[in-house]
C-alpha positions in Angstrom: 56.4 133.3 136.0 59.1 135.7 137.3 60.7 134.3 140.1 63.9 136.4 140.7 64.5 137.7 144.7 67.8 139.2 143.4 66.5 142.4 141.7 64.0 143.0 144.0 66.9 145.3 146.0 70.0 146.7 144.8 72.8 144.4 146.5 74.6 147.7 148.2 71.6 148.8 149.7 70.8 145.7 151.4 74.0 145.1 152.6 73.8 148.2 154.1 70.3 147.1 155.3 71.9 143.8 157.0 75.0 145.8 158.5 73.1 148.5 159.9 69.8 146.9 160.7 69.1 144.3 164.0 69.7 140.5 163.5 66.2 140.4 163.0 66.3 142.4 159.1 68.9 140.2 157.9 67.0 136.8 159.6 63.8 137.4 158.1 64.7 138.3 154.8 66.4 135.5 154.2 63.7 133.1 155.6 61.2 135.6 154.0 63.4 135.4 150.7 63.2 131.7 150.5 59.5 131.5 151.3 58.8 133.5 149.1 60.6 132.7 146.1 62.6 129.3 146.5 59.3 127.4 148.3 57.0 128.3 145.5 59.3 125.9 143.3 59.5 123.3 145.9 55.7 123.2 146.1 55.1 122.1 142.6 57.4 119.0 143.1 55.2 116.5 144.4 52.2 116.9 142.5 55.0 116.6 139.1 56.7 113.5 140.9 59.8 115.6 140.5 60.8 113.8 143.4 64.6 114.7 143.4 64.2 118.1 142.7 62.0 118.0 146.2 64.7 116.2 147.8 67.9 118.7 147.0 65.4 121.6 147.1 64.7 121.1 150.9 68.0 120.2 151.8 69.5 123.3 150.1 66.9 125.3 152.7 67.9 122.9 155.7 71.6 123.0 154.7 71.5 126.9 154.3 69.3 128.0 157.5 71.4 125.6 160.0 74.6 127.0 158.9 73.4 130.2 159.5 71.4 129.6 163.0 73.8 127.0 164.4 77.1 126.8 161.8 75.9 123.3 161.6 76.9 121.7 158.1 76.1 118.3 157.0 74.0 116.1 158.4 74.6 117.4 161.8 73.1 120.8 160.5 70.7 118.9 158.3 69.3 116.4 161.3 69.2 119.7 163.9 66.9 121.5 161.1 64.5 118.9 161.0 64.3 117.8 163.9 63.2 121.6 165.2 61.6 122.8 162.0 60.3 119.6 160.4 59.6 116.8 162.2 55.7 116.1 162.9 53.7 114.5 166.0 53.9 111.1 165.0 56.6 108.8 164.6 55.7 108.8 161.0 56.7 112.0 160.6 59.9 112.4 162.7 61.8 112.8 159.8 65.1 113.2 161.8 64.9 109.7 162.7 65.9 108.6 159.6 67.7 111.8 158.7 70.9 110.2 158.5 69.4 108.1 155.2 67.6 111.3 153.5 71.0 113.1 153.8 72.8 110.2 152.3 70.3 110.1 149.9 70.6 113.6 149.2 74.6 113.5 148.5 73.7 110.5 146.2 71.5 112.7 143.9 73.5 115.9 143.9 77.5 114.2 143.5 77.3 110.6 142.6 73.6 109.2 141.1 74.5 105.7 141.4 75.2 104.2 144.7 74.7 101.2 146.6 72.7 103.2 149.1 70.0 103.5 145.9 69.3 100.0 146.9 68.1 100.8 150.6 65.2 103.8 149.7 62.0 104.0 147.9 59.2 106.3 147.5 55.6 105.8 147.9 53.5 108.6 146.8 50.2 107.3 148.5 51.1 105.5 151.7 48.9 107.1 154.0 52.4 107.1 156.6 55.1 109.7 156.5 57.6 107.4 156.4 58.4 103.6 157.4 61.3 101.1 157.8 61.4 98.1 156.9 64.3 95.6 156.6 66.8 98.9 156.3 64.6 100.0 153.5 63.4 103.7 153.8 60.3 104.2 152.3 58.9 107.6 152.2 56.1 109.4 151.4 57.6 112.6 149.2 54.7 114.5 149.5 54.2 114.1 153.1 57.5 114.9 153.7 57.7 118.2 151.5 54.1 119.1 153.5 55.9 119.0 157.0 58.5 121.1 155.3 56.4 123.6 153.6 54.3 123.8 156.9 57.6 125.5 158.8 56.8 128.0 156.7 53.3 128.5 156.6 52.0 131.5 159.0 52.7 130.3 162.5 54.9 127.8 161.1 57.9 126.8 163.4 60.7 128.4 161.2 59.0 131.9 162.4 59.8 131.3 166.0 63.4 131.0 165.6 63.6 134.4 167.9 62.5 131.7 170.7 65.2 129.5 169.9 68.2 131.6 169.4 70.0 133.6 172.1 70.7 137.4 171.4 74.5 136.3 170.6 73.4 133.6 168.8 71.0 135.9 166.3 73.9 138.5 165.9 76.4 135.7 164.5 73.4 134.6 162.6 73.3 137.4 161.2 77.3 137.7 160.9 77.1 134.5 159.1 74.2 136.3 156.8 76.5 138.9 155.5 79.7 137.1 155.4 77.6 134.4 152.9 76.1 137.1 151.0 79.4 139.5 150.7 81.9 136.7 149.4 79.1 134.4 147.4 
């Protein structure tokens, strides 16, 4: 499998692209980028139990697409993502509920591994529920969860009606964010 969004473009010709072009160019190929090339990994992690590569995965995509919408960071950013992105129709699947524990959780598994907080989640591959609580214990349903992400994406997904949630000002600093990110990274 080649998976490589890089060398698709030469970088100086889509910078020029993103400085020249509408908010818009530089919006969707980054949301285009990552659908196309960082969700076809994130797919294969629930049916591999690769549970925390699922985890850090999506929050790298929530994490990165808040900063550059809202220049939201942390769990603010993370929370504001799912809550207009992810979160479902039932309270099983309002994932920004309990977003405050799947970002803790998340910071656990990328810095620290063990962690008293270890202690307060657990995953259950086939509860028929998104999600429950139960005596401060987080139990989640990691494919369910990483299905409400990936359907953001999907065509008709909410991630491709962020036109309807940003203000023109709003998607030119997106896009200012966009090439300030990919200039100095």
């Amino acid at each position: 499998m080649k998976n490589n969004t890089h060398l698709i473009e030469p970088f100086e010709k889509r910078l020029a692209r993103f400085q020249n072009g509408s908010p818009i160019e530089s919006i969707e190929t980054l949301l285009n980028s990552i659908a196309n090339f960082f969700n076809n990994e994130i797919v294969l992690t629930p049916e591999n139990y690769q549970t925390s590569l699922l985890f850090l995965g999506i929050h790298s995509v929530a994490l990165t697409i808040s900063e550059i919408f809202w220049n939201l960071k942390g769990e603010a950013g993370f929370k504001k993502f799912i809550e207009t992105f992810v979160d479902g129709n039932t309270s099983d699947l309002k994932y920004s509920s309990v977003a405050d524990k799947i970002h803790n959780w998340r910071n656990v598994l990328a810095h620290q591994w063990l962690a008293s907080s270890g202690y307060s989640i657990q995953y259950d591959y086939t509860m028929k529920l998104g999600f429950t609580v139960d005596n401060n214990m987080l139990i989640i349903n990691p494919k369910a969860y990483c299905n409400q992400y990936l359907k953001a994406f999907s065509a008709g997904g909410k991630i491709w009606n962020y036109e309807n949630l940003l203000t023109i000002s709003e998607l030119n600093n997106a896009r200012d964010r966009i090439i300030n990110k990919f200039v100095k990274k």
